[in-house]
C-alpha positions in Angstrom: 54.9 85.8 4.5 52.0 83.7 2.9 52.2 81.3 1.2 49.3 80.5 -1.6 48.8 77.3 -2.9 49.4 76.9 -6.7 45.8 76.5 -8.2 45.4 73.0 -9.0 45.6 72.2 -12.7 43.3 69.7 -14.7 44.3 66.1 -14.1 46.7 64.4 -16.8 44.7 63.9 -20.1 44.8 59.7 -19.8 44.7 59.4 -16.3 41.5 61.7 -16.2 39.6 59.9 -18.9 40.7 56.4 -17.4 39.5 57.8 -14.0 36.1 58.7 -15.5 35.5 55.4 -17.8 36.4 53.1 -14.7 33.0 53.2 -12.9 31.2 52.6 -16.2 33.2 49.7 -17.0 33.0 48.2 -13.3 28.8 48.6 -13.4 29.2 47.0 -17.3 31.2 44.1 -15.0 28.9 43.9 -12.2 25.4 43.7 -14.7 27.0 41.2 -16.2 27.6 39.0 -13.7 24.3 39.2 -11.9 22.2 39.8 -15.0 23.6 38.6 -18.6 25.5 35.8 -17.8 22.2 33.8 -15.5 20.2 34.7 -18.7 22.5 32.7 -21.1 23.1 30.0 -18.8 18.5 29.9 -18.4 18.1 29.8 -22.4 21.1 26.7 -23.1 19.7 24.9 -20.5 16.1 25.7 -22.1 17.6 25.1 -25.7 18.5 21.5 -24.2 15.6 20.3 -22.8 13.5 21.3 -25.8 16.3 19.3 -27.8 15.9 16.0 -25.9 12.5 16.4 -25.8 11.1 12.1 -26.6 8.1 10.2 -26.6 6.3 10.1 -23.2 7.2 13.3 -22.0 4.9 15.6 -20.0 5.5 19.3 -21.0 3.6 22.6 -21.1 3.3 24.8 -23.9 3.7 28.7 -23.8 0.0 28.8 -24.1 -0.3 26.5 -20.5 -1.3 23.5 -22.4 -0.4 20.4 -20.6 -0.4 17.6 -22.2 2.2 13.8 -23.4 4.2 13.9 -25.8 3.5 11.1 -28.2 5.8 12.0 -31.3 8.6 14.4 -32.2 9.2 15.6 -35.2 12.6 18.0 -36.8 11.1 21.5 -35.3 7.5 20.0 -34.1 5.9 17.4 -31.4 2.3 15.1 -31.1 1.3 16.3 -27.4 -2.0 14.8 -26.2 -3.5 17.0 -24.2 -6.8 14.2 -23.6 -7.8 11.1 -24.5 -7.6 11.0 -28.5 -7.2 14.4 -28.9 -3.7 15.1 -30.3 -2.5 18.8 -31.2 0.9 19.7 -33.0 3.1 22.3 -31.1 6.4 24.0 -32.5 8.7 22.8 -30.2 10.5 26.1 -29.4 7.2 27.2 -27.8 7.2 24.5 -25.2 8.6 25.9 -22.0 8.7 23.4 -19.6 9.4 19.9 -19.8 8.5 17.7 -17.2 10.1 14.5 -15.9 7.6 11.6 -16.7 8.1 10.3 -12.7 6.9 13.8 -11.5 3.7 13.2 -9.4 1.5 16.3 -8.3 1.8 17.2 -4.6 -1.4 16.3 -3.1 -1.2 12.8 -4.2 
């Protein structure tokens, strides 16, 4: 006698759909974690620094402007960028503040 195997039917309705959104959930998970979440944590930390920006503060502009800053307005700062010459930046374009005791490398 032979015996034949009972053709396999569809999965169960739920479990097949759950089977089928599980990967795209876990590489939602995984993206998140190594791409999203860095992101957010990069832009508070930027959002901070442009907040406490003060008076004597070395910073570069988006536009590679270095220069002090020598007042600090609501949304705006003073940066000298030479000797008497003074230019007015919106302070959400300023990308990088730097620590008034950092000293170039090669001195």
């Amino acid at each position: 006698m032979m015996m034949q195997a009972a053709p396999a039917g569809p999965s169960s309705g739920t479990m097949g759909a759950l089977l089928t959104f599980l990967p795209w959930v876990a590489i939602f998970g995984i993206f998140y974690v190594l791409m999203i979440r860095p992101q957010q944590q990069r832009v508070k930390q930027h959002q901070a620094a442009i907040a406490a920006v003060k008076k004597g503060d070395d910073v570069i502009t988006g536009g590679g402007i270095r220069g002090r800053v020598t007042k600090v307005m609501d949304d705006e700062a003073e940066v000298e960028i030479a000797q008497g010459v003074k230019i007015r930046v919106i302070k959400s374009t300023i990308t990088q503040v730097l620590t008034p005791n950092t000293k170039p490398a090669n001195d």
